[in-house]
SEZA-853810 format. One record per atom (N, C-alpha, C): residue number from 1; residue in one letter; atom name; x, y, z. Coordinates in nm, 3 decimals. Example, Ala and Ser with C-alpha at 12.3 -4.5 7.8 and 13.67 -1.06 7.14 Angstrom:
<recs>
<rec n="1" res="A" atom="N" xx="1.319" yy="-0.569" zz="0.780"/>
<rec n="1" res="A" atom="CA" xx="1.230" yy="-0.450" zz="0.780"/>
<rec n="1" res="A" atom="C" xx="1.320" yy="-0.330" zz="0.780"/>
<rec n="2" res="S" atom="N" xx="1.285" yy="-0.225" zz="0.708"/>
<rec n="2" res="S" atom="CA" xx="1.367" yy="-0.106" zz="0.714"/>
<rec n="2" res="S" atom="C" xx="1.290" yy="0.003" zz="0.787"/>
</recs>
This chain:
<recs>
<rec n="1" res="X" atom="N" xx="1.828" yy="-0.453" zz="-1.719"/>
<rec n="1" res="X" atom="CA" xx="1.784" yy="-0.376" zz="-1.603"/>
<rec n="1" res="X" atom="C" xx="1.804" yy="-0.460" zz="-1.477"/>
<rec n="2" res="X" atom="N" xx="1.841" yy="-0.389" zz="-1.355"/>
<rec n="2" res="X" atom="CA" xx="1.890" yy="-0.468" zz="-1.286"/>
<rec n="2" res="X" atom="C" xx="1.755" yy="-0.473" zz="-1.184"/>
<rec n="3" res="X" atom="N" xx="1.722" yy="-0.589" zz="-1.086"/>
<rec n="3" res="X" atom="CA" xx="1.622" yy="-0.592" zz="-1.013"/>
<rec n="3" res="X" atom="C" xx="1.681" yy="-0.622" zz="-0.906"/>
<rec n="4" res="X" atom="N" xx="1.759" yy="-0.617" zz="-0.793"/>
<rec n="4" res="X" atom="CA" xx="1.839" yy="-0.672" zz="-0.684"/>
<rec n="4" res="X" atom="C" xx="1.809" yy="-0.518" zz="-0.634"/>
<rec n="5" res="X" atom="N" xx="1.842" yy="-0.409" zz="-0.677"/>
<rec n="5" res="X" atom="CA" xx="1.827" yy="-0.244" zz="-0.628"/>
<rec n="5" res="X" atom="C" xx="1.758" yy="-0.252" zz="-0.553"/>
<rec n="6" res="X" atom="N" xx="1.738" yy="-0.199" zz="-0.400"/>
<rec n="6" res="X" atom="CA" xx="1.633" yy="-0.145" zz="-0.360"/>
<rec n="6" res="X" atom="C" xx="1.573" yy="-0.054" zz="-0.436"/>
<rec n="7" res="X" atom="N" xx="1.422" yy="-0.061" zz="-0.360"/>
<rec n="7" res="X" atom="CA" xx="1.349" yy="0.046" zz="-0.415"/>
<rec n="7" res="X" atom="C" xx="1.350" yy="0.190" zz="-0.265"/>
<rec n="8" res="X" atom="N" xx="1.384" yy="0.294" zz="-0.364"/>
<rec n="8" res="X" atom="CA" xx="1.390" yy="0.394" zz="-0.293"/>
<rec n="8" res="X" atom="C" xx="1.232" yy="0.533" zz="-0.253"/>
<rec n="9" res="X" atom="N" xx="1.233" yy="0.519" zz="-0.151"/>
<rec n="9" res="X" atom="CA" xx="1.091" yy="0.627" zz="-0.176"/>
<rec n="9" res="X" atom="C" xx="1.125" yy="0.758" zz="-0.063"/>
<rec n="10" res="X" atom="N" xx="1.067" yy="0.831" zz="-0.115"/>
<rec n="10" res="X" atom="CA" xx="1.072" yy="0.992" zz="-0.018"/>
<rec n="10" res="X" atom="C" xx="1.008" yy="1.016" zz="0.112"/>
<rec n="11" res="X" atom="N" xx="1.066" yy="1.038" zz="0.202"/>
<rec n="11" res="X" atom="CA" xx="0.965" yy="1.038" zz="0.319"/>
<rec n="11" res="X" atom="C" xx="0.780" yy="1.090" zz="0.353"/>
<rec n="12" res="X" atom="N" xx="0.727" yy="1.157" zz="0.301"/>
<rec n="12" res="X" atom="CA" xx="0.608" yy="1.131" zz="0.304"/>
<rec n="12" res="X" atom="C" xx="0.576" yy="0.982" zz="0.256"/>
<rec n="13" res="X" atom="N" xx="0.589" yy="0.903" zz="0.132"/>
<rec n="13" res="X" atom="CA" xx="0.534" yy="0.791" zz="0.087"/>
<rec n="13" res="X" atom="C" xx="0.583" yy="0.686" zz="0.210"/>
<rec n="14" res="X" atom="N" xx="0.723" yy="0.729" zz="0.259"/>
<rec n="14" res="X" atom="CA" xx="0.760" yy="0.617" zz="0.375"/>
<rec n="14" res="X" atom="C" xx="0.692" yy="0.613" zz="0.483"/>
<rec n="15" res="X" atom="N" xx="0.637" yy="0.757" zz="0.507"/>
<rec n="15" res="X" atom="CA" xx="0.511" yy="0.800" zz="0.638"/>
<rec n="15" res="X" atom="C" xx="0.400" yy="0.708" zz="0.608"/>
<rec n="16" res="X" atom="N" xx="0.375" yy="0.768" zz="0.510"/>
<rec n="16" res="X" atom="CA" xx="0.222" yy="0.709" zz="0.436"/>
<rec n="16" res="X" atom="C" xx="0.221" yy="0.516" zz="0.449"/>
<rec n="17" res="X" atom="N" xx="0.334" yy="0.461" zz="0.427"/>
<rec n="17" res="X" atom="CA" xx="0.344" yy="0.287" zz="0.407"/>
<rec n="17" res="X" atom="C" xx="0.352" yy="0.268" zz="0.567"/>
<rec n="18" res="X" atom="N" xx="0.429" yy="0.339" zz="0.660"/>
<rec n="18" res="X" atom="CA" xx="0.444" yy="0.311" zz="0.789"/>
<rec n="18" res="X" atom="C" xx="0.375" yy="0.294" zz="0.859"/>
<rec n="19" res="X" atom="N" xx="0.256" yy="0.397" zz="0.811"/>
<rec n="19" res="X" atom="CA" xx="0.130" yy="0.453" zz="0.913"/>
<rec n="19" res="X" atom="C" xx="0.172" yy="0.537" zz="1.037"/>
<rec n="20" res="X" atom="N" xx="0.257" yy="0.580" zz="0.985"/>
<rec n="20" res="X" atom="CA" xx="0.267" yy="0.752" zz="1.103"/>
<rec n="20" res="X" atom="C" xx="0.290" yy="0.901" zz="1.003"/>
<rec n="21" res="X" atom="N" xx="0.360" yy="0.979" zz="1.108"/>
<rec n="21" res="X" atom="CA" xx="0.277" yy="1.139" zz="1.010"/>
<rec n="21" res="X" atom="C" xx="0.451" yy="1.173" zz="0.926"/>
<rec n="22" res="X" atom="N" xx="0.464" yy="1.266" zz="0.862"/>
<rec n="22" res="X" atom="CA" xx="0.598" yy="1.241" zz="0.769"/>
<rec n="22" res="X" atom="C" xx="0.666" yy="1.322" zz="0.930"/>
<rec n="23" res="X" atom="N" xx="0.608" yy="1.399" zz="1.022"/>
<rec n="23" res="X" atom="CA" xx="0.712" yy="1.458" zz="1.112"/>
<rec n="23" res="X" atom="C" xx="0.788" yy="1.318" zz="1.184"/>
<rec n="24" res="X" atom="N" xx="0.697" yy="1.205" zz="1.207"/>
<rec n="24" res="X" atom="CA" xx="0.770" yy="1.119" zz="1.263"/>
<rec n="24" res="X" atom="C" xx="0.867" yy="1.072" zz="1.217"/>
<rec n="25" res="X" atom="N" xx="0.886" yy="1.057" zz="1.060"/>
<rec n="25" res="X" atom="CA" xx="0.994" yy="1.012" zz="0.974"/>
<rec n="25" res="X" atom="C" xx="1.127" yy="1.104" zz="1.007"/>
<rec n="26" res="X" atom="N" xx="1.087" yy="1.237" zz="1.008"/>
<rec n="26" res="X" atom="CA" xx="1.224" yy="1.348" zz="1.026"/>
<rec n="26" res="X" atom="C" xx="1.263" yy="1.340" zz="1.140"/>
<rec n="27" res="X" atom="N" xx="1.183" yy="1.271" zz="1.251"/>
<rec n="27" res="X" atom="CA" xx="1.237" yy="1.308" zz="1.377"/>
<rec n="27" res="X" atom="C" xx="1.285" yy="1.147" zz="1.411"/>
<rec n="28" res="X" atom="N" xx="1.254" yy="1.049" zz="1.368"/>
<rec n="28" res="X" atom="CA" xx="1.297" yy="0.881" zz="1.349"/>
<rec n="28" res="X" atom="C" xx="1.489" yy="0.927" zz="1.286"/>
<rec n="29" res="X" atom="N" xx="1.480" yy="1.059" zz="1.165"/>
<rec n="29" res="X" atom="CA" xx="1.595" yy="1.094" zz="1.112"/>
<rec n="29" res="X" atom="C" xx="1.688" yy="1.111" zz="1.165"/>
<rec n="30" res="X" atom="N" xx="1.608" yy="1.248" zz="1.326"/>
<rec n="30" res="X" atom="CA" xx="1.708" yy="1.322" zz="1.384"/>
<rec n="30" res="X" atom="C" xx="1.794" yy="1.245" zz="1.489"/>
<rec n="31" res="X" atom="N" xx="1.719" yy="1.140" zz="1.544"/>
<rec n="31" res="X" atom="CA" xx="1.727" yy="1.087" zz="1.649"/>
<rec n="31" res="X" atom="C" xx="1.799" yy="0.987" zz="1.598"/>
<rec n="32" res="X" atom="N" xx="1.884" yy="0.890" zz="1.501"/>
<rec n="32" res="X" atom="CA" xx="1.949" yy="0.874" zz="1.442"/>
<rec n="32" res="X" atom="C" xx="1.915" yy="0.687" zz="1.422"/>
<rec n="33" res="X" atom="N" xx="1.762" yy="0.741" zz="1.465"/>
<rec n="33" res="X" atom="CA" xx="1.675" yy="0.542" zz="1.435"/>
<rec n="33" res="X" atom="C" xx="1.661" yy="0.526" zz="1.278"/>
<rec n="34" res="X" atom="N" xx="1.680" yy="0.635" zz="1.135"/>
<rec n="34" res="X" atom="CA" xx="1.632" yy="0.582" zz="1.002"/>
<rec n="34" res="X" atom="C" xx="1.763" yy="0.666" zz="0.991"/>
<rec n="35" res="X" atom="N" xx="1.836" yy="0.644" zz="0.871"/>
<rec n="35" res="X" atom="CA" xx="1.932" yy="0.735" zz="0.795"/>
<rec n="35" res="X" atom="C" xx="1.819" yy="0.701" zz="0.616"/>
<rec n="36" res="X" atom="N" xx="1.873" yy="0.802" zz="0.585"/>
<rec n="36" res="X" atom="CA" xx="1.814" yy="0.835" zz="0.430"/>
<rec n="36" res="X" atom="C" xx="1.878" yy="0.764" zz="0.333"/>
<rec n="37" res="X" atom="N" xx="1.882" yy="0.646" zz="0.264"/>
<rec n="37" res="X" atom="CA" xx="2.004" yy="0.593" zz="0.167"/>
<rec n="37" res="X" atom="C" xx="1.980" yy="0.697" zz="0.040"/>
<rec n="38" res="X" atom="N" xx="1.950" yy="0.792" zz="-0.001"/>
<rec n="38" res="X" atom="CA" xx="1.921" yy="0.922" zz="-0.107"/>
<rec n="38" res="X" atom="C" xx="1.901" yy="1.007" zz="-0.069"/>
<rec n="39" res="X" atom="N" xx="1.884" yy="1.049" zz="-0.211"/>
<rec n="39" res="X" atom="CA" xx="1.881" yy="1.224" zz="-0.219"/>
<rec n="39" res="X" atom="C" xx="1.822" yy="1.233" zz="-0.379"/>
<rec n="40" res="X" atom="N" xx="1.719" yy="1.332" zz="-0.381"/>
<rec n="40" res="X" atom="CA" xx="1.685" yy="1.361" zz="-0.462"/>
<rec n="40" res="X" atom="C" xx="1.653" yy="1.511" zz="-0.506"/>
<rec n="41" res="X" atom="N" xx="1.731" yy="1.604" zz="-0.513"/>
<rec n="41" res="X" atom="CA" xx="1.715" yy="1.745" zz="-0.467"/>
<rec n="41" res="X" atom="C" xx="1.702" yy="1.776" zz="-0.330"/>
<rec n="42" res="X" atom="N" xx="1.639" yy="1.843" zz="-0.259"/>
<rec n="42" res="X" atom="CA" xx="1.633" yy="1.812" zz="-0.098"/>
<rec n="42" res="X" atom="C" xx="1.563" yy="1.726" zz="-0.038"/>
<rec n="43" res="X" atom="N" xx="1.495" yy="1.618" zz="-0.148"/>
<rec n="43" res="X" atom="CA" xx="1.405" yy="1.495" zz="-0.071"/>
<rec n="43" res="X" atom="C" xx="1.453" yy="1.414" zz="-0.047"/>
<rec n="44" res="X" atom="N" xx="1.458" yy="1.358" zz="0.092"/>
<rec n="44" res="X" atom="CA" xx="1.563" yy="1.216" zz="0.117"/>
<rec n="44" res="X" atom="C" xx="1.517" yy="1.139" zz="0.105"/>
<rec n="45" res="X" atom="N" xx="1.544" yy="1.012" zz="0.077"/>
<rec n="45" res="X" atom="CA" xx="1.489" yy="0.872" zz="0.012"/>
<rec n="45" res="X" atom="C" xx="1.540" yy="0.772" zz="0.109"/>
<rec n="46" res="X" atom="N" xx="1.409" yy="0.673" zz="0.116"/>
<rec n="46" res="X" atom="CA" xx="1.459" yy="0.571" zz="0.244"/>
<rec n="46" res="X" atom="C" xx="1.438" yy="0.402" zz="0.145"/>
<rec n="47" res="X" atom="N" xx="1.524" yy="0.379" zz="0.202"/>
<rec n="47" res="X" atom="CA" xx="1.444" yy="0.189" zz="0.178"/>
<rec n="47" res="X" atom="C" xx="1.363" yy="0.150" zz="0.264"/>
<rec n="48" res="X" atom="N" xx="1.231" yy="0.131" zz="0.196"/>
<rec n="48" res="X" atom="CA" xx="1.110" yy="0.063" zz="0.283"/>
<rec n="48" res="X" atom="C" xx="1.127" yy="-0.026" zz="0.376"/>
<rec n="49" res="X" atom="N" xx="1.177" yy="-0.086" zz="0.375"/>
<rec n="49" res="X" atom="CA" xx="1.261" yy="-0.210" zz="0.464"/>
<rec n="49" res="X" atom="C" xx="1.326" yy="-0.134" zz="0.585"/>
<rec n="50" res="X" atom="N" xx="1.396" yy="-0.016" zz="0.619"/>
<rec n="50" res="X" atom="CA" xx="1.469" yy="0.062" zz="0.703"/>
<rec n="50" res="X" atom="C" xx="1.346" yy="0.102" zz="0.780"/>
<rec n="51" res="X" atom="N" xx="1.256" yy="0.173" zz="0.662"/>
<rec n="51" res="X" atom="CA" xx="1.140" yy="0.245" zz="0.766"/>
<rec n="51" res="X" atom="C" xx="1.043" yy="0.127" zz="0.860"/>
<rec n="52" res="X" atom="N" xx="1.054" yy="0.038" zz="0.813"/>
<rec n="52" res="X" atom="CA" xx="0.981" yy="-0.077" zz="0.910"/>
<rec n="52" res="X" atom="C" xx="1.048" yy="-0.128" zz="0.994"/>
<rec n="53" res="X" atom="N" xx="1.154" yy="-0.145" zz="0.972"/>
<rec n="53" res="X" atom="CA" xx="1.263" yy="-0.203" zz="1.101"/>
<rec n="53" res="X" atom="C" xx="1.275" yy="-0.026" zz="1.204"/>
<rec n="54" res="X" atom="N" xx="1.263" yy="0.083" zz="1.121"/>
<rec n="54" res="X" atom="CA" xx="1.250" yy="0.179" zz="1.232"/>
<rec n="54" res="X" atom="C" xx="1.112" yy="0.191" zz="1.326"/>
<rec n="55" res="X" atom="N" xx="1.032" yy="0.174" zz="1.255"/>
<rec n="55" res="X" atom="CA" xx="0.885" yy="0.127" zz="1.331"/>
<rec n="55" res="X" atom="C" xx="0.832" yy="0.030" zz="1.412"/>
<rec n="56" res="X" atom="N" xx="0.958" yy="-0.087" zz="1.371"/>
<rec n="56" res="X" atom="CA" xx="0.935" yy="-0.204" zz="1.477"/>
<rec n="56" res="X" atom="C" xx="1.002" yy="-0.146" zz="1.605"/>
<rec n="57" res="X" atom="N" xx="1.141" yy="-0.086" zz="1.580"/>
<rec n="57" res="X" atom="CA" xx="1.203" yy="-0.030" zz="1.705"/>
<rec n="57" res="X" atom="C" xx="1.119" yy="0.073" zz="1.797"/>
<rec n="58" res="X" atom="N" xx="1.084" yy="0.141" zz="1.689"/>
<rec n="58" res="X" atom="CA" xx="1.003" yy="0.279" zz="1.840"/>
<rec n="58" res="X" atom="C" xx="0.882" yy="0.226" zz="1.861"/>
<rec n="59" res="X" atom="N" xx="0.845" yy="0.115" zz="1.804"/>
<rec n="59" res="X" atom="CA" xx="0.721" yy="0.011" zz="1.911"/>
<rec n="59" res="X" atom="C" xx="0.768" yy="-0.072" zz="1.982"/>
<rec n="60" res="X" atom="N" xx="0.845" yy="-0.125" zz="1.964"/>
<rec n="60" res="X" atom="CA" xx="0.929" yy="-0.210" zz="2.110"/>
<rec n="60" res="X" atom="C" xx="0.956" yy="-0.090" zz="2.208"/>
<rec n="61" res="X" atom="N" xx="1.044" yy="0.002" zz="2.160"/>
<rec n="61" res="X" atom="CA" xx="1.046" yy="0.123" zz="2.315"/>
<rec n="61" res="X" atom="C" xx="0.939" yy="0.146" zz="2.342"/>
<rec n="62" res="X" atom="N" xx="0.835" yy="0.205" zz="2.272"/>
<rec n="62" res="X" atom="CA" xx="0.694" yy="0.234" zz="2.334"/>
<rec n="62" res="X" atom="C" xx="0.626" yy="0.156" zz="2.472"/>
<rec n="63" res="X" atom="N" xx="0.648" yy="-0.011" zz="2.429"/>
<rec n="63" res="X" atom="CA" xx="0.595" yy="-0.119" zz="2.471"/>
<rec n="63" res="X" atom="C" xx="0.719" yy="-0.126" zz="2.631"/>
<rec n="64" res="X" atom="N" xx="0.792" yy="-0.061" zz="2.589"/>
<rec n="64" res="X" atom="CA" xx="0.905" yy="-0.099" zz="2.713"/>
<rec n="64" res="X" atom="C" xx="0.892" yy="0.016" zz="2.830"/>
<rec n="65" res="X" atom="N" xx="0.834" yy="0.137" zz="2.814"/>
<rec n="65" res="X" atom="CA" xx="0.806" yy="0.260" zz="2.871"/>
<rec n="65" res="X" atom="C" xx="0.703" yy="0.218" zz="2.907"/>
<rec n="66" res="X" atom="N" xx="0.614" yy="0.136" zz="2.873"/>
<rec n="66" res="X" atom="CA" xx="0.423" yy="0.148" zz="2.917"/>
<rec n="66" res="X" atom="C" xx="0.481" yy="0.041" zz="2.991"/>
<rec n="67" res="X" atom="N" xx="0.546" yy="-0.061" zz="3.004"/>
<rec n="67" res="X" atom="CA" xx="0.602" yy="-0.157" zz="3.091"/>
<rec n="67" res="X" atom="C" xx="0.676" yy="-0.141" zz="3.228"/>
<rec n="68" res="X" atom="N" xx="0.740" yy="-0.058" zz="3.247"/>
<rec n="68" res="X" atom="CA" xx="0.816" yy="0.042" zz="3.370"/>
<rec n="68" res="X" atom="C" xx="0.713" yy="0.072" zz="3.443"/>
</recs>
């Protein structure tokens, strides 16, 4: 069995580890800050690692808008 794989999870659980709501995940999607590395029927699957580097980014913009 191989262990090097990411681990893949569905966007609610990626909401849920992030600490924001799963709309933020689809709209992190639309806006083209997370891409989905899966698919699991119509559930897209992220690497945990993506969704935190997307969360570090829209808190640095946050922090850069309250700064202006």
């Amino acid at each position: 069995m191989r262990t090097d794989l990411p681990t893949l999870i569905p966007g609610p659980l990626a909401a849920q580890e992030a600490g924001v709501a799963p709309a933020t995940i689809r709209k992190w999607v639309q806006l083209g800050r997370l891409t989905a590395a899966g698919k699991v029927g119509r559930a897209q699957l992220f690497r945990l690692e993506d969704v935190f580097a997307a969360e570090r980014a829209a808190a640095r913009a946050t922090t850069r808008r309250r700064l202006r």
